[in-house]
C-alpha positions in Angstrom: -161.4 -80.6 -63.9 -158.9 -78.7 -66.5 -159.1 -79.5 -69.8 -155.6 -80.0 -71.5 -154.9 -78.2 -75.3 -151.7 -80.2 -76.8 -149.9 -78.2 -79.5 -148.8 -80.0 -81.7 -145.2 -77.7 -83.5 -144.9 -77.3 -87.1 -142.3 -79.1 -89.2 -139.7 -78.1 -91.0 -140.7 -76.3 -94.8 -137.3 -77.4 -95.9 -137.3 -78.6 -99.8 -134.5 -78.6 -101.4 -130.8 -77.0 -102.0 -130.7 -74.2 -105.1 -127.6 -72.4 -106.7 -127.1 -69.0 -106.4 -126.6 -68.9 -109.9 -127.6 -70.8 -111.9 -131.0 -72.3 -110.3 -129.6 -76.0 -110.3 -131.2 -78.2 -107.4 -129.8 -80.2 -104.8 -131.7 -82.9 -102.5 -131.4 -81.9 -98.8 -129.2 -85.2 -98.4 -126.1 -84.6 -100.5 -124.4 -82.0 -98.2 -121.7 -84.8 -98.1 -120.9 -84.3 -101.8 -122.2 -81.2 -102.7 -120.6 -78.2 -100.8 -120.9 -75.6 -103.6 -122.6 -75.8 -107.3 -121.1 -78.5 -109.2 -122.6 -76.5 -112.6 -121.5 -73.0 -112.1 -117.5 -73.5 -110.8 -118.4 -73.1 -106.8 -120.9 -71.1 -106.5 -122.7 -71.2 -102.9 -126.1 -73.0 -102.7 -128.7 -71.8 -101.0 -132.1 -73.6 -98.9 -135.2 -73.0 -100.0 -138.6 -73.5 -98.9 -141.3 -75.1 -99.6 -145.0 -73.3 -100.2 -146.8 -74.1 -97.4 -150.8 -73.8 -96.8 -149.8 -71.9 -93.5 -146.5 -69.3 -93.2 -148.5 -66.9 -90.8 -146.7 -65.6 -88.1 -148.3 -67.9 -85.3 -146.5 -70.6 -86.4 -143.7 -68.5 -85.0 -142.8 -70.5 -81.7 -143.2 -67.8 -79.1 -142.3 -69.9 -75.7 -139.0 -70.6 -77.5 -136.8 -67.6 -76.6 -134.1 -68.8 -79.0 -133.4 -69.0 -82.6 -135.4 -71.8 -82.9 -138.5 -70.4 -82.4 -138.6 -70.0 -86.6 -137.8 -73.8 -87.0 -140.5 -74.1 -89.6 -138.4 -71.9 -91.6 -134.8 -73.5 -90.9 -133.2 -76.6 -92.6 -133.7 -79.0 -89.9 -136.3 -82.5 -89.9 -136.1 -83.6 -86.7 -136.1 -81.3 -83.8 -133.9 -84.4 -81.5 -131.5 -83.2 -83.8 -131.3 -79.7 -82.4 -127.5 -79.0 -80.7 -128.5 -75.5 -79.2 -126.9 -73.4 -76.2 -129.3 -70.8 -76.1 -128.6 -69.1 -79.5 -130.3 -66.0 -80.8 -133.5 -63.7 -79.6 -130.9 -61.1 -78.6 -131.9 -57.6 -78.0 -132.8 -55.1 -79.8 -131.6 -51.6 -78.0 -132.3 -47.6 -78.0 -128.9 -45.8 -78.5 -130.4 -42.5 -76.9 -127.2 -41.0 -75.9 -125.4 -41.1 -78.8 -128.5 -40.7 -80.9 -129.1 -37.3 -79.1 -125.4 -36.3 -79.9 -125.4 -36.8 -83.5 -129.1 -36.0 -83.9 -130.3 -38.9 -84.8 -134.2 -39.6 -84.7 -134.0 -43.4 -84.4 -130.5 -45.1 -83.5 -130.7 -48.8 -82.5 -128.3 -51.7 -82.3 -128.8 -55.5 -82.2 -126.0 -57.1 -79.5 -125.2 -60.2 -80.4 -122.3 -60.2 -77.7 -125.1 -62.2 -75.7 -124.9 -65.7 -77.8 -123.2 -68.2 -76.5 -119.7 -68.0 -76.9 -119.9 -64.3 -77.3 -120.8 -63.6 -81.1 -123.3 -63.8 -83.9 -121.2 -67.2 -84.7 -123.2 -69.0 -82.7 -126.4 -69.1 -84.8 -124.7 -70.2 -87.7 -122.4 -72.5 -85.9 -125.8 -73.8 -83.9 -127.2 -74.7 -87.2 -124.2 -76.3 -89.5 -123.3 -78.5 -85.8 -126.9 -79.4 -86.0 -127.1 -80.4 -89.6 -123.4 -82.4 -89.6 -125.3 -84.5 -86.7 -128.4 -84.8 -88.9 -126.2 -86.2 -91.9 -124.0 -88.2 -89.6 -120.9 -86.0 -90.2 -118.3 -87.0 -86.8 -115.6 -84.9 -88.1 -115.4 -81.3 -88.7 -113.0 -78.4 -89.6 -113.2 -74.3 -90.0 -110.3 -71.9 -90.8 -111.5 -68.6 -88.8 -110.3 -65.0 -87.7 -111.2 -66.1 -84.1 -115.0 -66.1 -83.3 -115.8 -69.0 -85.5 -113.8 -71.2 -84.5 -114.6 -71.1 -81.2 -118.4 -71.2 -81.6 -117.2 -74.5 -83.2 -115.4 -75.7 -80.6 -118.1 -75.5 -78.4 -121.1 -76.8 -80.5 -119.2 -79.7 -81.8 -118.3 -80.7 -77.7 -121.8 -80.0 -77.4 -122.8 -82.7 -79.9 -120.0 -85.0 -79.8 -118.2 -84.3 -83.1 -114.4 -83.8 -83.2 -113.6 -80.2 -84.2 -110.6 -79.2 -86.0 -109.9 -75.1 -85.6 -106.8 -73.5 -88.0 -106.4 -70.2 -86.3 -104.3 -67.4 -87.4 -101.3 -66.7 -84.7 -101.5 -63.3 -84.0 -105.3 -63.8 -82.8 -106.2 -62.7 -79.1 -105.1 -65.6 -76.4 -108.7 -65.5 -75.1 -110.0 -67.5 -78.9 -107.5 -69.6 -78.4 -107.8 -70.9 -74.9 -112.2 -71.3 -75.5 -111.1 -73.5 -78.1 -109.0 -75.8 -76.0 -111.4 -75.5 -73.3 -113.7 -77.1 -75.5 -111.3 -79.6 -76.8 -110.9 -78.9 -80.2 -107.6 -79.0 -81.5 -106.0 -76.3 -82.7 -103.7 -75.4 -85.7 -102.5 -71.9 -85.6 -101.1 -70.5 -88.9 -98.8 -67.3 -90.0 -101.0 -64.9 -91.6 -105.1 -64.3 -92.2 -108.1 -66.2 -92.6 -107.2 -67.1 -96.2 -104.0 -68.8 -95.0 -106.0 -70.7 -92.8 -108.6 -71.9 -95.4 -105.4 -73.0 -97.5 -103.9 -74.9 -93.8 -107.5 -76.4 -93.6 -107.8 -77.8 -97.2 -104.3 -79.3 -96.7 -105.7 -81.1 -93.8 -108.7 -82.0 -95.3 -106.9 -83.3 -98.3 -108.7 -86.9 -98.0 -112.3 -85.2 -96.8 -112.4 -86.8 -93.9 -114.1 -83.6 -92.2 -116.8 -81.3 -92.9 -115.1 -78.1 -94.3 -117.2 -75.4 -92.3 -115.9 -72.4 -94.2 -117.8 -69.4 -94.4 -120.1 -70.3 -97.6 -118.3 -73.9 -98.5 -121.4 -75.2 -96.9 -124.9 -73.9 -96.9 -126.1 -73.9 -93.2 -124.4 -71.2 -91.5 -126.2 -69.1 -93.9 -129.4 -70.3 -91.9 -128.6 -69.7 -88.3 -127.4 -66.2 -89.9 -130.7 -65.0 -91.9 -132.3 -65.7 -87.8 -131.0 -62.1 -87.4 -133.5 -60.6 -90.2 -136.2 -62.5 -88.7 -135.4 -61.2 -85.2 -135.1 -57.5 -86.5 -138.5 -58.1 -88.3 -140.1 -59.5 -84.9 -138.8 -57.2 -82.7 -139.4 -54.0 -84.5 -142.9 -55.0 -85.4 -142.9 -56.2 -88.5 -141.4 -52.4 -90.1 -137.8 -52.8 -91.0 -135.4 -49.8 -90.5 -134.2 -47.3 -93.0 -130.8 -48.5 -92.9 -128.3 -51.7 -91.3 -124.7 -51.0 -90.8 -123.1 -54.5 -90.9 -119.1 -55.5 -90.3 -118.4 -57.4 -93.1 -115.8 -59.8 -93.4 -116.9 -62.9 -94.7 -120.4 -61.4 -95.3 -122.9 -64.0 -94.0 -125.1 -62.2 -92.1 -125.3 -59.6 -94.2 -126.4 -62.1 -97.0 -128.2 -64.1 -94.7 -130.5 -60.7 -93.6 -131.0 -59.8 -97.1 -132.6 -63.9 -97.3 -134.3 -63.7 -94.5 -135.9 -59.9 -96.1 -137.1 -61.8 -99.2 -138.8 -64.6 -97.0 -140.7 -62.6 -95.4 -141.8 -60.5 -97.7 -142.7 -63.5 -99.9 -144.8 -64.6 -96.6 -146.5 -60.9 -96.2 -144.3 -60.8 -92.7 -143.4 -57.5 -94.2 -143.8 -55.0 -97.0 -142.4 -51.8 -98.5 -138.5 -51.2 -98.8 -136.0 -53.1 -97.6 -133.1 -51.6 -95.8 -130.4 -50.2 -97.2 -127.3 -52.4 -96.6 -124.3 -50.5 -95.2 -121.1 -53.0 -95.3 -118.3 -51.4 -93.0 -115.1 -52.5 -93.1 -111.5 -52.1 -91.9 -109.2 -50.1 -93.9 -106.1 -52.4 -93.4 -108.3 -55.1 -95.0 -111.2 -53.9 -97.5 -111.2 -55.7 -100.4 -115.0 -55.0 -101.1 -114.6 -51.5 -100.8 -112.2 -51.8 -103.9 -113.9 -53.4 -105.7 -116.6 -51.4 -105.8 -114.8 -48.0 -106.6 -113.6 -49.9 -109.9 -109.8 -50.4 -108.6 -109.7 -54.3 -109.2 -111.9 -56.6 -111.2 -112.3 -58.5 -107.5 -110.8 -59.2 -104.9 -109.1 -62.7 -105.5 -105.4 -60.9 -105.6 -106.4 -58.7 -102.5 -103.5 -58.4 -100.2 -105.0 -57.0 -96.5 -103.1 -56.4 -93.3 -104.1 -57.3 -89.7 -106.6 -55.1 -88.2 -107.9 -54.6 -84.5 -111.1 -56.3 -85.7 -110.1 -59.7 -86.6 -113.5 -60.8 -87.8 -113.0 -57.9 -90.6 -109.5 -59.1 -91.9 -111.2 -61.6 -94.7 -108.9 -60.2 -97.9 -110.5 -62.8 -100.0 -114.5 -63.1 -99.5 -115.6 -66.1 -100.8 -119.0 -64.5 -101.8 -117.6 -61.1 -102.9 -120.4 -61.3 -105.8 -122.9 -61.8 -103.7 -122.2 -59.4 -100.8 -122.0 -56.6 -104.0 -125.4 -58.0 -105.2 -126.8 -56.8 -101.7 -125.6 -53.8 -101.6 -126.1 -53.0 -105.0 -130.1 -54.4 -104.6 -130.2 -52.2 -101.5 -129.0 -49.2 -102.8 -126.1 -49.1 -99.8 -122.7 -49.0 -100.0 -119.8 -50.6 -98.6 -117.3 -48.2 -96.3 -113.8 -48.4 -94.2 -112.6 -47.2 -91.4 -109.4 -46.2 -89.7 -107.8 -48.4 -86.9 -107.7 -45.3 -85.0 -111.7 -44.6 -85.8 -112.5 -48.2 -84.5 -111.0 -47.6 -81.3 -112.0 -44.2 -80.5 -115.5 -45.1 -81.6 -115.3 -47.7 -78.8 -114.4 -45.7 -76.4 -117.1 -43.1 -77.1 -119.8 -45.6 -77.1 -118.1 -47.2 -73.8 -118.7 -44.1 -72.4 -122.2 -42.8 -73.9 -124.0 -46.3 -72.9 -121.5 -48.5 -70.5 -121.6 -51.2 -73.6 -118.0 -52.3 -74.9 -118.7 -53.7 -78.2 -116.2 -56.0 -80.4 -114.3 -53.9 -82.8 -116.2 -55.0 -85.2 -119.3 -53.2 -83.9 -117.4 -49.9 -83.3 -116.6 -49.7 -86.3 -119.6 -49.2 -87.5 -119.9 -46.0 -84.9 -117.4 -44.5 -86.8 -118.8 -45.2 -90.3 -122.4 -43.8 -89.3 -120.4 -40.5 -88.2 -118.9 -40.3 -91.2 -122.4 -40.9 -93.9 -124.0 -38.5 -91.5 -121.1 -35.8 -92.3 -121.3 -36.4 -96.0 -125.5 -36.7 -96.0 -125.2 -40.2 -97.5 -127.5 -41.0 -93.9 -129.9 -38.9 -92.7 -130.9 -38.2 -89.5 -134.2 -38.9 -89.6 -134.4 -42.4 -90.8 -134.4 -45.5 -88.8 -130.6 -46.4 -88.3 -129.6 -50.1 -86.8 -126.6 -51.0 -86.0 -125.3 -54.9 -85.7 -122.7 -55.3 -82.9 -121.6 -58.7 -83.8 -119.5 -60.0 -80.5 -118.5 -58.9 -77.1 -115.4 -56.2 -76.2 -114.3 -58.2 -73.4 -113.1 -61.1 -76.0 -111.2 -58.2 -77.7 -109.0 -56.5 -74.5 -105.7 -57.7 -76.0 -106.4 -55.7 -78.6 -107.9 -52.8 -77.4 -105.5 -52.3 -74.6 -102.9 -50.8 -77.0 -103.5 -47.4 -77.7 -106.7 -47.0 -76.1 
């Protein structure tokens, strides 16, 4: 006769909502009223955690190949409420041939073109569906450059919520159609992301949805920071030298740089943290000016269209806190040429049979470039973050390349 052992899964550390800022708290309930700090003129709020007795890393969910396997670290109290496609746990992978060609010690990339829906959006989509079903939320709206919105669409079909997607125009047929497919309706607008997000408030007008934007609520954040944890995991607890991001919106890049501190404060990890590269287009790059001193910020940034859709964000939200990072990390942010996205896909096409989103070329073509100029060197471990699959992006690539 076998004798049975029941586990019995941790719950949820969640406490309570803090501002960026100004350290004002939030109950875990008021995501209804409270989008952004009502103290401190809209600025985002952030989940925090509660000191437990236990935070070792075998309460860590190992049979759960998925993000969820760190629920005791993620907003959510009841697992029923879960709306998951199979999000996260995504590889980690040895760039040897190009590694080999520049030099390079250590060069590794995490491919989030495996998610559902083919991007990174689905973690922070996964958790922001999952805690609109939690509050009772039926009704939800995003303005995005493409990948958002469909990692919307599919979520909210997935837990029966009506989904609302305001779409720029000139954005690949292939983000348009996954959104009907998964029969959200969608509004598409004349312009960037920023024109969306006005389209979507003017919808919203009566707040009859949930306003998913990038930081005007505080779960995407969550399903983001998954990606620090995952790197931490997967590279044995010892964090590289250096992340090169694509930063648009910026919250993964925040999100790591959370998840970083977590688990430092939990002795996951120790030493420095990475150095935060943020890489961006040059037809859109507000960040990057700011940073050289040419604006104050980058509320009057005008930006132009760019092969990488995810990257043409002219307005980030949380331009402060992206700096913050960077600054904290001792990175930099860094564009790139249209030109130098596309050939940098095409080399790594051919070096290691991936085809990665523009987004994630680009970042190809930044490393080159902080390698020629020493700001990288060769020796340290290098990740890069390959945020959504090529294959979404062949409208795009197949001019010029």
């Amino acid at each position: 006769m076998h004798s049975v052992t029941l586990t019995v899964k941790a719950k949820s550390h969640f406490s309570h909502l803090l501002c960026s800022e100004c350290t004002k708290e939030y109950p875990v309930n008021e995501v209804n009223t409270h989008a952004s700090c009502v103290r401190c003129t809209g600025n985002i709020l952030l989940s925090r955690y509660a000191d437990a007795e236990e935070n070792s890393t075998d309460l860590i969910e190992a049979e759960e190949r998925s993000m969820w396997r760190y629920f005791p670290w993620l907003p959510v109290f009841d697992r029923k409420n879960i709306v998951t496609l199979g999000e996260g746990f995504t590889p980690v992978l040895n760039l040897q041939a190009l590694a080999t060609r520049c030099g390079l010690d250590q060069l590794l990339l995490k491919d989030e073109s495996l998610n559902p829906t083919g991007s990174f959006k689905a973690r922070g989509m996964s958790m922001a569906i999952t805690k609109a079903k939690e509050l009772g939320i039926r009704r939800c709206i995003v303005p995005t450059a493409g990948n958002a919105g469909g990692a919307m669409a599919a979520y909210c079909a997935k837990a029966g919520i009506e989904a609302v997607v305001v779409m720029p125009e000139h954005t690949p047929d292939v983000f348009k159609q996954e959104c009907k497919m998964f029969g959200a309706q969608l509004v598409l607008v004349k312009g960037l992301i920023n024109d969306c997000a006005k389209k979507a408030k003017q919808i919203n007008q009566f707040g009859e949805y949930l306003d998913l934007s990038t930081f005007k609520e505080p779960y995407r954040l969550e399903g983001k920071k998954t990606m620090g944890f995952e790197i931490a995991e997967q590279l044995s607890w010892i964090l590289p030298d250096v992340i090169l991001y694509p930063t648009g919106g910026g919250t993964g890049l925040i999100g790591m740089w959370k998840a970083f501190h977590e688990m430092a404060e939990m002795k996951w990890v120790s030493g420095k943290f990475p150095r935060m590269i943020a890489v961006q287009a040059q037809n859109c790059q507000p960040l990057v000016e700011t940073w050289l001193g040419n604006q104050v910020n980058a509320t009057e940034y005008v930006g132009q269209s760019t092969i990488a859709n995810g990257l043409a964000v002219p307005c980030p939200f949380a331009e402060k806190m992206i700096l913050r990072v960077i600054k904290e990390s001792q990175g930099l942010p860094i564009a790139v040429s249209e030109t130098e996205i596309r050939d940098a896909a095409k080399e790594i096409a051919k070096a290691e049979g991936m085809i990665l989103a523009p987004e994630g070329a680009a970042l190809w073509a930044a490393l080159k470039s902080l390698l020629a100029t020493r700001q990288i060197a060769r020796t340290e471990k290098i990740l890069l973050l390959n945020t959504g699959s090529g294959y979404k992006y062949m409208e795009n690539y197949s001019s010029g390349m």
